[in-house]
C-alpha positions in Angstrom: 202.7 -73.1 -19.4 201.2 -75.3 -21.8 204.1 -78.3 -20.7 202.5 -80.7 -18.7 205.4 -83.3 -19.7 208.4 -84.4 -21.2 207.9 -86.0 -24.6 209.8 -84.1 -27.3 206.3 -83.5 -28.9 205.2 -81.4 -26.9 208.1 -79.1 -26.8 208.0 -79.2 -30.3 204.3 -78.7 -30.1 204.5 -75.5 -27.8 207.4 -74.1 -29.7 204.8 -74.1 -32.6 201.9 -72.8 -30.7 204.2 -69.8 -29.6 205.2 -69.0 -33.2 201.5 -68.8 -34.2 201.1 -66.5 -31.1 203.8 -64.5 -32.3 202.1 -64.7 -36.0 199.6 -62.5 -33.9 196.7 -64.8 -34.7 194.2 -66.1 -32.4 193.0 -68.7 -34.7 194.2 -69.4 -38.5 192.8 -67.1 -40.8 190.6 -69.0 -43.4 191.7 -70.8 -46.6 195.2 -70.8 -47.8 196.3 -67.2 -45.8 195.0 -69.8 -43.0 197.5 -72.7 -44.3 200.2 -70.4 -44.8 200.1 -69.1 -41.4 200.2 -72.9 -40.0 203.5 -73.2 -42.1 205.3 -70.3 -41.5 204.9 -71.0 -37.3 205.6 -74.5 -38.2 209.1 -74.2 -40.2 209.2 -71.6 -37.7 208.8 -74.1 -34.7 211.3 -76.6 -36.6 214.5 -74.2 -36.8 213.9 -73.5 -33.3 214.0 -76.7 -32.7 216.8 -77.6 -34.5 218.6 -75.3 -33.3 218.5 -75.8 -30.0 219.3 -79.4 -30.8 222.6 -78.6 -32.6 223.0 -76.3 -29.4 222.1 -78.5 -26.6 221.8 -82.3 -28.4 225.3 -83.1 -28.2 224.8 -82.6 -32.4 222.5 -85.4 -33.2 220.8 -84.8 -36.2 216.9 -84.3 -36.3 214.5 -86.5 -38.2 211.1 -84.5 -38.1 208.1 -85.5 -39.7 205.3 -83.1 -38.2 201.3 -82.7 -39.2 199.7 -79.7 -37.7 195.9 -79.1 -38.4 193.2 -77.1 -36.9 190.9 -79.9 -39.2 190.5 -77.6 -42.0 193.6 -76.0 -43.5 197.3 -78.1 -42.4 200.7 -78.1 -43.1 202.9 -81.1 -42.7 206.9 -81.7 -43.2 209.2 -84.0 -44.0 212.6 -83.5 -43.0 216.0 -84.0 -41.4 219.0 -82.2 -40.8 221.0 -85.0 -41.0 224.0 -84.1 -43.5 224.0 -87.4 -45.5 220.5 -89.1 -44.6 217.1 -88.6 -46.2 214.4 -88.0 -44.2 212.2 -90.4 -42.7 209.3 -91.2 -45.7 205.7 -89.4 -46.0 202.9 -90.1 -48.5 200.4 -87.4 -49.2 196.9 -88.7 -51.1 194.8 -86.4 -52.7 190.5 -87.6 -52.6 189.0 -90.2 -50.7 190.2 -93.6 -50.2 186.9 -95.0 -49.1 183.4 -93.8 -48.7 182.9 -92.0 -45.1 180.6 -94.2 -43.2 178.7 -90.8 -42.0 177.2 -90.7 -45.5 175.2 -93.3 -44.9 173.4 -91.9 -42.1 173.3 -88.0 -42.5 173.0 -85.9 -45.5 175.9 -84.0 -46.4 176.4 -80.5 -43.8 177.3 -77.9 -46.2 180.6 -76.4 -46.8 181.5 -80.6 -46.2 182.5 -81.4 -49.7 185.4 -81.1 -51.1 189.1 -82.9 -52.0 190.6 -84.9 -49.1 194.2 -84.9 -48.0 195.9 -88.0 -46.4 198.6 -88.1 -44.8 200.8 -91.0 -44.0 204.3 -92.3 -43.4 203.7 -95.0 -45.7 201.1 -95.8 -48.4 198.3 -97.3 -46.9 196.9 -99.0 -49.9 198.1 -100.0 -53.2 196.0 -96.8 -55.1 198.6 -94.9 -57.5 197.2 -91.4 -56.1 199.9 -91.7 -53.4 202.8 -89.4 -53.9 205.9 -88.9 -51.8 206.1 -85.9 -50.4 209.6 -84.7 -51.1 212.7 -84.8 -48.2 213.1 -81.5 -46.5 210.1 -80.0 -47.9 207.0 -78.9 -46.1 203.3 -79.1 -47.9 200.2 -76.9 -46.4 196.9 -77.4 -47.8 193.0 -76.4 -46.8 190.0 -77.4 -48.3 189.7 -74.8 -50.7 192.8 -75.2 -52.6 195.0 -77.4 -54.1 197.9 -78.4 -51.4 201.4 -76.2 -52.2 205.1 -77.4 -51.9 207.8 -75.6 -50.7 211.3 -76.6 -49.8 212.5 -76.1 -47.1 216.3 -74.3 -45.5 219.0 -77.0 -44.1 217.4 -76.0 -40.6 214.2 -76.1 -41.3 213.1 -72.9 -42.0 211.1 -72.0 -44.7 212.9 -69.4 -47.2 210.0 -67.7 -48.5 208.0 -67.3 -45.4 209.5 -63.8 -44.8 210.9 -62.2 -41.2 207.1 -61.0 -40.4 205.5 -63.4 -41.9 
């Protein structure tokens, strides 16, 4: 009910809001149970997805870089399912690039500090803090913890994310 269209986004995009649903979650838990939650219905979402495409897509090969976030916690892939061709690129950077402008004009809100994560399909600037984020992996990060790495399954699917999560 939430398809108001017919971008592949947004399929995607409701294929991963029904695998939080099924997560039975209202909202992400907090910190990194939170970020793991967004990942699991995320590779969740993309082996679906993928699967439907091998099923239905007259077997093209999916290139799927996808960043979900509820703003706090996130989890973001690279990946393909291509047999022979890498993934499309994705940089991650971990602290600020530049000073928020907000600073300026309002003192720090509590709980407001903390790391950054950016995340880009190419380096935005010439810092050496960017890293690529390796092909067929997915990363989930919050603002408590360092950001994790996992790979992920020739479909999609993350290994270690278990049948009930």
């Amino acid at each position: 009910d939430i398809i108001r269209g017919s971008t592949d986004t947004e399929h995607l995009f409701a294929v991963f809001v029904g695998e939080l649903a099924r997560l039975g979650t209202q909202s992400a838990p907090d910190g990194a149970a939170g970020a793991r939650a967004l990942a699991i219905a995320l590779s969740r979402a993309l082996a679906k997805v993928t699967a439907l495409v091998r099923e239905h897509g007259g077997g093209e090969p999916s290139f799927l870089n996808v960043a979900v976030s509820d703003g706090v916690r996130g989890a973001v892939t690279r990946f393909t399912d291509h047999p022979t061709a890498g993934p499309e690129s994705l940089y991650m950077h971990l602290d600020e690039l530049y000073e928020p402008a907000g600073r300026q004009f309002f003192p720090s809100r509590e709980g407001d500090e903390g790391p950054s994560v950016l995340v880009s399909s190419e380096r935005l600037t010439d810092d050496e803090r960017w890293r690529a984020v390796p092909p067929n992996h997915l990363v989930m990060f919050d603002r408590w913890t360092p950001p994790v790495t996992v790979p992920l399954e020739a479909d999609g699917s993350w290994a270690d994310a278990g049948a009930g999560g």
